[in-house]
C-alpha positions as CSV (number, residue, x, y, z in Angstrom):
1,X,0.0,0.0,0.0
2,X,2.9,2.3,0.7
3,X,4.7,1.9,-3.1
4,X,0.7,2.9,-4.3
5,X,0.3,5.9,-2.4
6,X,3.0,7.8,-4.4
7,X,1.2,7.6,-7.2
8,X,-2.2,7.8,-6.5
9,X,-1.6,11.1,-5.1
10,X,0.8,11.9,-8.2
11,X,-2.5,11.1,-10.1
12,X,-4.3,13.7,-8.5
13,X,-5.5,16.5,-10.1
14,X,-3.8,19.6,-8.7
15,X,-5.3,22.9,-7.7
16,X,-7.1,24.7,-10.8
17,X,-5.6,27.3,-11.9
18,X,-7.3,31.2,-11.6
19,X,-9.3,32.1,-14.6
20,X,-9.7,35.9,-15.6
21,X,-12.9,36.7,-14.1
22,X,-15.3,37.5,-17.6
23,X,-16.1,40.8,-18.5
24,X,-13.3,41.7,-15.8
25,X,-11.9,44.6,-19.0
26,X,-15.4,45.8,-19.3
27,X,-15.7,46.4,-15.4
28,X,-12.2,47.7,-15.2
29,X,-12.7,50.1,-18.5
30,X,-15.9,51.3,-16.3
31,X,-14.6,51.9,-13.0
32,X,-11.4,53.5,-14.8
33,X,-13.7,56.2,-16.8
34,X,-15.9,56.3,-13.4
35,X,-12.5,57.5,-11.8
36,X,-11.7,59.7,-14.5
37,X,-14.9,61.4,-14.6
38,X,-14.6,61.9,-10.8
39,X,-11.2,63.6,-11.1
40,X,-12.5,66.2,-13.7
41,X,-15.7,66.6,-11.5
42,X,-13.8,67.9,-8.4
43,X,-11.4,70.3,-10.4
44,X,-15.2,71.4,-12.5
45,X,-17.1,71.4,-9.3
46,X,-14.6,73.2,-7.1
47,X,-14.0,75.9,-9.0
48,X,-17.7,76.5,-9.5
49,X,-18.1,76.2,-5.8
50,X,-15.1,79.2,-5.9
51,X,-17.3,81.1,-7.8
52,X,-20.3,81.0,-6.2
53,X,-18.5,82.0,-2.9
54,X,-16.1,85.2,-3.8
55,X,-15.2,86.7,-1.2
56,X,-15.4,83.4,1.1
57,X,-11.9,81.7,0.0
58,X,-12.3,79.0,3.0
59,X,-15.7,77.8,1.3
60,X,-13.3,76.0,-1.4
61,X,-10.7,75.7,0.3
62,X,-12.6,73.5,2.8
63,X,-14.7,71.7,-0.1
64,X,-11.5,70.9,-2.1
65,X,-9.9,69.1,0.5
66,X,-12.5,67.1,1.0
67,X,-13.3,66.3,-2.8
68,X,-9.2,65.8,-2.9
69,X,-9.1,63.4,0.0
70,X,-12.2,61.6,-1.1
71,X,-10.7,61.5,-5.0
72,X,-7.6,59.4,-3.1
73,X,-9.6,56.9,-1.5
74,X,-11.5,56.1,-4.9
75,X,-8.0,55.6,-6.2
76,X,-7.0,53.4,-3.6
77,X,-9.7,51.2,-4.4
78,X,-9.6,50.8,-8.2
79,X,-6.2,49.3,-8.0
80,X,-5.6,48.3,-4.3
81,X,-2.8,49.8,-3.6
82,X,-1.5,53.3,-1.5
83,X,1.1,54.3,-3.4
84,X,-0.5,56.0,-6.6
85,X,-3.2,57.8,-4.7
86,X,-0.1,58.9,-2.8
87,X,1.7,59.8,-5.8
88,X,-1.6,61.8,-6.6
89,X,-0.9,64.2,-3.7
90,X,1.3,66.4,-6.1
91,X,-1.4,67.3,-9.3
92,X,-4.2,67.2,-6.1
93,X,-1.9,70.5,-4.7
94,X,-2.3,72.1,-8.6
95,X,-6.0,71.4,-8.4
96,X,-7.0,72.6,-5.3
97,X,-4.8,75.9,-5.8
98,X,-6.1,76.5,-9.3
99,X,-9.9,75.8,-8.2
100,X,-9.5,78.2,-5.3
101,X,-7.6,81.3,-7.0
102,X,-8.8,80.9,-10.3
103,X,-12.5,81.9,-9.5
104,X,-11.0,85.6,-7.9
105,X,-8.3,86.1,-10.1
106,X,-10.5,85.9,-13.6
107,X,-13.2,88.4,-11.4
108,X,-10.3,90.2,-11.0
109,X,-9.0,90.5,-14.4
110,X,-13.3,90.9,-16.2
111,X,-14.4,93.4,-13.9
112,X,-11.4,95.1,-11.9
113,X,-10.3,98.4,-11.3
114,X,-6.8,99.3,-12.0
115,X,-5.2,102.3,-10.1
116,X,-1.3,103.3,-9.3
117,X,-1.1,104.1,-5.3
118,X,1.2,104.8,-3.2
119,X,1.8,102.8,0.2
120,X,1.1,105.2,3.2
121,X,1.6,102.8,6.4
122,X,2.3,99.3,7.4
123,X,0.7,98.0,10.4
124,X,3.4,95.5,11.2
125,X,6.0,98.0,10.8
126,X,7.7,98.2,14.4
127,X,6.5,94.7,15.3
128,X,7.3,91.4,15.2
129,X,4.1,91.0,13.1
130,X,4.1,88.8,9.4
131,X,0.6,89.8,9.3
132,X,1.0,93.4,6.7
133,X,-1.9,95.4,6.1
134,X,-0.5,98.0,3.9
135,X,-2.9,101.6,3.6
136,X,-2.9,102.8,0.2
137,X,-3.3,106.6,-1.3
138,X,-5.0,107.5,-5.0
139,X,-5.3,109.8,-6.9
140,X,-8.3,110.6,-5.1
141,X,-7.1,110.0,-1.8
142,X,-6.7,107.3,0.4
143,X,-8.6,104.2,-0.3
144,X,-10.6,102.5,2.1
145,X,-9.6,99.3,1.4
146,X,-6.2,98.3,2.6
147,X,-4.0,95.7,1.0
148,X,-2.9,92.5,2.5
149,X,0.2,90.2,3.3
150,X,1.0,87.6,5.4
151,X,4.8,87.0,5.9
152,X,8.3,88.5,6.7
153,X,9.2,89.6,3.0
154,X,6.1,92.0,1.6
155,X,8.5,93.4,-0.7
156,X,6.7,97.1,0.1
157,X,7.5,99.8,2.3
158,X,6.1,103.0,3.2
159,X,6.8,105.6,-0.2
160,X,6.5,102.7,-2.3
161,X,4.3,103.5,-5.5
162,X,2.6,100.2,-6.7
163,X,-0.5,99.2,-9.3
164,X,-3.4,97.6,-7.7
165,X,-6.9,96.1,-9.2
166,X,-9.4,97.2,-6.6
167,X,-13.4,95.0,-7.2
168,X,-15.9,97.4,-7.7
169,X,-18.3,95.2,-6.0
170,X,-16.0,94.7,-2.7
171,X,-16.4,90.9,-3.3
172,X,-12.7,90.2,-4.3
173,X,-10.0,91.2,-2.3
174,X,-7.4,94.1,-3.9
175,X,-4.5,92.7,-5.0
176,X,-1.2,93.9,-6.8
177,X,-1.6,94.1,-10.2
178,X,1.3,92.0,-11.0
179,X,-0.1,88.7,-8.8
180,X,-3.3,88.5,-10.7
181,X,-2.8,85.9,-13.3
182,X,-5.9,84.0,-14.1
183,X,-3.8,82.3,-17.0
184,X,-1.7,81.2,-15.1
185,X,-4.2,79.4,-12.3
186,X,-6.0,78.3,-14.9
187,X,-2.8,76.5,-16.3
188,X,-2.3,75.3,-12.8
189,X,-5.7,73.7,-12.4
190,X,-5.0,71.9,-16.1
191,X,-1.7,70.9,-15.1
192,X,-3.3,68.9,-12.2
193,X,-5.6,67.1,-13.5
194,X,-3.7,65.7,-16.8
195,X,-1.4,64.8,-14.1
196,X,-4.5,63.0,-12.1
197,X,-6.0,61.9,-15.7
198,X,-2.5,60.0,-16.0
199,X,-2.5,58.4,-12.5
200,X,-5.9,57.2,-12.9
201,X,-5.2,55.3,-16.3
202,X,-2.0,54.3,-14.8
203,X,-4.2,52.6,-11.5
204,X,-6.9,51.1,-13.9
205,X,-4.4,49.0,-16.0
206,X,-2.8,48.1,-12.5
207,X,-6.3,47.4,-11.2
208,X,-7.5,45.1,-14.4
209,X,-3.6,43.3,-13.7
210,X,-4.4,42.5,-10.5
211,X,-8.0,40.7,-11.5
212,X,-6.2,39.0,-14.9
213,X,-3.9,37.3,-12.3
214,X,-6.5,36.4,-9.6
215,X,-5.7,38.7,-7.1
216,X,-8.6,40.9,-6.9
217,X,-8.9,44.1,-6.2
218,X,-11.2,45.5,-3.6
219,X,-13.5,47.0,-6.1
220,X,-14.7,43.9,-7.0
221,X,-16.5,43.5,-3.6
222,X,-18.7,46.2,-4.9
223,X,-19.8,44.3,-7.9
Protein backbone atom coordinates (compact mmCIF):
# COMPACT_ATOMS: atom_id res chain seq x y z
CA UNK A 1 0.00 0.00 0.00
CA UNK A 2 2.86 2.28 0.71
CA UNK A 3 4.72 1.90 -3.11
CA UNK A 4 0.69 2.86 -4.29
CA UNK A 5 0.29 5.90 -2.39
CA UNK A 6 3.00 7.77 -4.41
CA UNK A 7 1.15 7.58 -7.17
CA UNK A 8 -2.20 7.77 -6.47
CA UNK A 9 -1.64 11.10 -5.10
CA UNK A 10 0.82 11.86 -8.17
CA UNK A 11 -2.48 11.13 -10.11
CA UNK A 12 -4.28 13.68 -8.47
CA UNK A 13 -5.46 16.54 -10.12
CA UNK A 14 -3.76 19.65 -8.71
CA UNK A 15 -5.34 22.94 -7.70
CA UNK A 16 -7.10 24.69 -10.80
CA UNK A 17 -5.61 27.25 -11.89
CA UNK A 18 -7.34 31.24 -11.60
CA UNK A 19 -9.35 32.11 -14.57
CA UNK A 20 -9.68 35.86 -15.62
CA UNK A 21 -12.92 36.73 -14.14
CA UNK A 22 -15.28 37.50 -17.64
CA UNK A 23 -16.11 40.78 -18.46
CA UNK A 24 -13.31 41.74 -15.80
CA UNK A 25 -11.89 44.59 -18.95
CA UNK A 26 -15.44 45.77 -19.34
CA UNK A 27 -15.70 46.43 -15.40
CA UNK A 28 -12.18 47.70 -15.23
CA UNK A 29 -12.74 50.09 -18.49
CA UNK A 30 -15.91 51.28 -16.26
CA UNK A 31 -14.63 51.89 -12.99
CA UNK A 32 -11.38 53.53 -14.82
CA UNK A 33 -13.72 56.16 -16.83
CA UNK A 34 -15.92 56.32 -13.44
CA UNK A 35 -12.47 57.54 -11.80
CA UNK A 36 -11.65 59.67 -14.54
CA UNK A 37 -14.95 61.41 -14.60
CA UNK A 38 -14.56 61.92 -10.80
CA UNK A 39 -11.20 63.55 -11.15
CA UNK A 40 -12.51 66.16 -13.74
CA UNK A 41 -15.75 66.56 -11.52
CA UNK A 42 -13.78 67.90 -8.36
CA UNK A 43 -11.43 70.35 -10.41
CA UNK A 44 -15.16 71.44 -12.51
CA UNK A 45 -17.09 71.38 -9.35
CA UNK A 46 -14.62 73.19 -7.14
CA UNK A 47 -14.02 75.88 -9.04
CA UNK A 48 -17.68 76.46 -9.47
CA UNK A 49 -18.11 76.16 -5.82
CA UNK A 50 -15.15 79.23 -5.92
CA UNK A 51 -17.26 81.09 -7.84
CA UNK A 52 -20.32 80.99 -6.18
CA UNK A 53 -18.45 82.00 -2.88
CA UNK A 54 -16.12 85.25 -3.83
CA UNK A 55 -15.22 86.70 -1.18
CA UNK A 56 -15.44 83.37 1.09
CA UNK A 57 -11.89 81.75 0.01
CA UNK A 58 -12.35 78.96 3.03
CA UNK A 59 -15.66 77.81 1.31
CA UNK A 60 -13.31 75.96 -1.41
CA UNK A 61 -10.73 75.72 0.35
CA UNK A 62 -12.62 73.53 2.81
CA UNK A 63 -14.68 71.66 -0.08
CA UNK A 64 -11.53 70.91 -2.14
CA UNK A 65 -9.95 69.07 0.47
CA UNK A 66 -12.45 67.07 1.03
CA UNK A 67 -13.28 66.30 -2.76
CA UNK A 68 -9.16 65.79 -2.88
CA UNK A 69 -9.11 63.39 -0.04
CA UNK A 70 -12.25 61.57 -1.10
CA UNK A 71 -10.66 61.48 -5.00
CA UNK A 72 -7.65 59.41 -3.13
CA UNK A 73 -9.58 56.88 -1.46
CA UNK A 74 -11.54 56.11 -4.93
CA UNK A 75 -8.03 55.63 -6.23
CA UNK A 76 -7.03 53.44 -3.65
CA UNK A 77 -9.74 51.22 -4.37
CA UNK A 78 -9.57 50.84 -8.22
CA UNK A 79 -6.18 49.28 -7.99
CA UNK A 80 -5.63 48.28 -4.32
CA UNK A 81 -2.79 49.84 -3.56
CA UNK A 82 -1.51 53.28 -1.50
CA UNK A 83 1.14 54.30 -3.35
CA UNK A 84 -0.47 56.05 -6.62
CA UNK A 85 -3.22 57.76 -4.74
CA UNK A 86 -0.08 58.87 -2.77
CA UNK A 87 1.70 59.81 -5.80
CA UNK A 88 -1.61 61.80 -6.56
CA UNK A 89 -0.91 64.19 -3.73
CA UNK A 90 1.34 66.41 -6.09
CA UNK A 91 -1.36 67.30 -9.34
CA UNK A 92 -4.19 67.19 -6.11
CA UNK A 93 -1.95 70.52 -4.70
CA UNK A 94 -2.26 72.06 -8.64
CA UNK A 95 -5.98 71.39 -8.38
CA UNK A 96 -7.01 72.62 -5.27
CA UNK A 97 -4.80 75.91 -5.81
CA UNK A 98 -6.09 76.50 -9.25
CA UNK A 99 -9.95 75.83 -8.20
CA UNK A 100 -9.51 78.22 -5.30
CA UNK A 101 -7.59 81.29 -6.99
CA UNK A 102 -8.80 80.88 -10.31
CA UNK A 103 -12.50 81.94 -9.51
CA UNK A 104 -11.02 85.56 -7.90
CA UNK A 105 -8.30 86.13 -10.10
CA UNK A 106 -10.50 85.92 -13.57
CA UNK A 107 -13.23 88.37 -11.40
CA UNK A 108 -10.34 90.24 -10.97
CA UNK A 109 -9.02 90.45 -14.38
CA UNK A 110 -13.32 90.95 -16.24
CA UNK A 111 -14.40 93.41 -13.90
CA UNK A 112 -11.44 95.09 -11.89
CA UNK A 113 -10.31 98.35 -11.33
CA UNK A 114 -6.84 99.34 -12.02
CA UNK A 115 -5.24 102.27 -10.08
CA UNK A 116 -1.34 103.34 -9.32
CA UNK A 117 -1.08 104.08 -5.34
CA UNK A 118 1.22 104.81 -3.22
CA UNK A 119 1.80 102.81 0.20
CA UNK A 120 1.14 105.20 3.21
CA UNK A 121 1.55 102.83 6.39
CA UNK A 122 2.34 99.31 7.35
CA UNK A 123 0.65 97.95 10.43
CA UNK A 124 3.37 95.50 11.20
CA UNK A 125 6.00 98.01 10.76
CA UNK A 126 7.72 98.24 14.40
CA UNK A 127 6.51 94.73 15.29
CA UNK A 128 7.32 91.38 15.20
CA UNK A 129 4.10 91.05 13.13
CA UNK A 130 4.08 88.81 9.40
CA UNK A 131 0.56 89.84 9.31
CA UNK A 132 0.98 93.41 6.71
CA UNK A 133 -1.91 95.39 6.10
CA UNK A 134 -0.53 98.01 3.90
CA UNK A 135 -2.91 101.63 3.59
CA UNK A 136 -2.90 102.82 0.23
CA UNK A 137 -3.32 106.63 -1.33
CA UNK A 138 -4.99 107.51 -4.99
CA UNK A 139 -5.29 109.78 -6.85
CA UNK A 140 -8.33 110.56 -5.06
CA UNK A 141 -7.07 109.97 -1.77
CA UNK A 142 -6.70 107.33 0.36
CA UNK A 143 -8.57 104.16 -0.33
CA UNK A 144 -10.59 102.53 2.06
CA UNK A 145 -9.64 99.33 1.39
CA UNK A 146 -6.23 98.32 2.56
CA UNK A 147 -3.96 95.73 1.02
CA UNK A 148 -2.87 92.49 2.47
CA UNK A 149 0.18 90.21 3.31
CA UNK A 150 0.96 87.58 5.39
CA UNK A 151 4.82 86.96 5.89
CA UNK A 152 8.33 88.45 6.68
CA UNK A 153 9.16 89.60 3.04
CA UNK A 154 6.09 91.97 1.63
CA UNK A 155 8.51 93.36 -0.71
CA UNK A 156 6.68 97.06 0.15
CA UNK A 157 7.55 99.82 2.28
CA UNK A 158 6.13 103.05 3.16
CA UNK A 159 6.83 105.62 -0.21
CA UNK A 160 6.48 102.68 -2.26
CA UNK A 161 4.29 103.47 -5.51
CA UNK A 162 2.59 100.16 -6.66
CA UNK A 163 -0.52 99.21 -9.31
CA UNK A 164 -3.44 97.57 -7.66
CA UNK A 165 -6.91 96.11 -9.23
CA UNK A 166 -9.37 97.15 -6.64
CA UNK A 167 -13.44 95.02 -7.19
CA UNK A 168 -15.92 97.42 -7.71
CA UNK A 169 -18.33 95.25 -6.03
CA UNK A 170 -15.98 94.71 -2.75
CA UNK A 171 -16.41 90.88 -3.34
CA UNK A 172 -12.75 90.18 -4.32
CA UNK A 173 -9.99 91.20 -2.30
CA UNK A 174 -7.40 94.12 -3.87
CA UNK A 175 -4.50 92.74 -5.01
CA UNK A 176 -1.20 93.87 -6.82
CA UNK A 177 -1.59 94.09 -10.19
CA UNK A 178 1.30 91.99 -11.00
CA UNK A 179 -0.15 88.72 -8.85
CA UNK A 180 -3.27 88.52 -10.69
CA UNK A 181 -2.79 85.91 -13.29
CA UNK A 182 -5.90 83.99 -14.08
CA UNK A 183 -3.83 82.30 -17.01
CA UNK A 184 -1.71 81.25 -15.08
CA UNK A 185 -4.19 79.39 -12.34
CA UNK A 186 -5.96 78.27 -14.88
CA UNK A 187 -2.79 76.55 -16.33
CA UNK A 188 -2.32 75.34 -12.84
CA UNK A 189 -5.65 73.73 -12.40
CA UNK A 190 -5.01 71.85 -16.08
CA UNK A 191 -1.69 70.94 -15.13
CA UNK A 192 -3.30 68.87 -12.22
CA UNK A 193 -5.55 67.13 -13.49
CA UNK A 194 -3.75 65.71 -16.76
CA UNK A 195 -1.39 64.80 -14.07
CA UNK A 196 -4.49 63.04 -12.06
CA UNK A 197 -5.99 61.94 -15.67
CA UNK A 198 -2.49 59.98 -16.00
CA UNK A 199 -2.50 58.45 -12.46
CA UNK A 200 -5.89 57.17 -12.86
CA UNK A 201 -5.23 55.29 -16.35
CA UNK A 202 -2.02 54.29 -14.78
CA UNK A 203 -4.22 52.61 -11.52
CA UNK A 204 -6.88 51.12 -13.87
CA UNK A 205 -4.40 48.97 -15.98
CA UNK A 206 -2.83 48.15 -12.51
CA UNK A 207 -6.33 47.43 -11.18
CA UNK A 208 -7.46 45.09 -14.43
CA UNK A 209 -3.58 43.34 -13.74
CA UNK A 210 -4.43 42.46 -10.48
CA UNK A 211 -8.02 40.70 -11.54
CA UNK A 212 -6.18 38.99 -14.88
CA UNK A 213 -3.93 37.33 -12.31
CA UNK A 214 -6.51 36.38 -9.64
CA UNK A 215 -5.70 38.74 -7.12
CA UNK A 216 -8.60 40.87 -6.89
CA UNK A 217 -8.93 44.10 -6.22
CA UNK A 218 -11.22 45.53 -3.59
CA UNK A 219 -13.51 46.98 -6.12
CA UNK A 220 -14.67 43.94 -6.98
CA UNK A 221 -16.48 43.48 -3.57
CA UNK A 222 -18.75 46.24 -4.90
CA UNK A 223 -19.83 44.27 -7.90
Amino acid sequence: MNGAAPGALAGRPGPPTPQPRRGSAGRSLLATVAVLLMAWGVAAGNTAIAYASLGHDVVPIVTGCVFVLAFMIVLRVLHHAWWLALLSVLPALFVLVGSVQYAPEAALDRRGVRESVVVTADSAAGTSSNHHRFTLAGPEGELDETLGYRGSNPGLSVGDRIDVVRDPEGLVPMERAEDVDPEGRLDGLVGGVAGWTLITLAAGWRGHYLRRSGREPLLDGMY
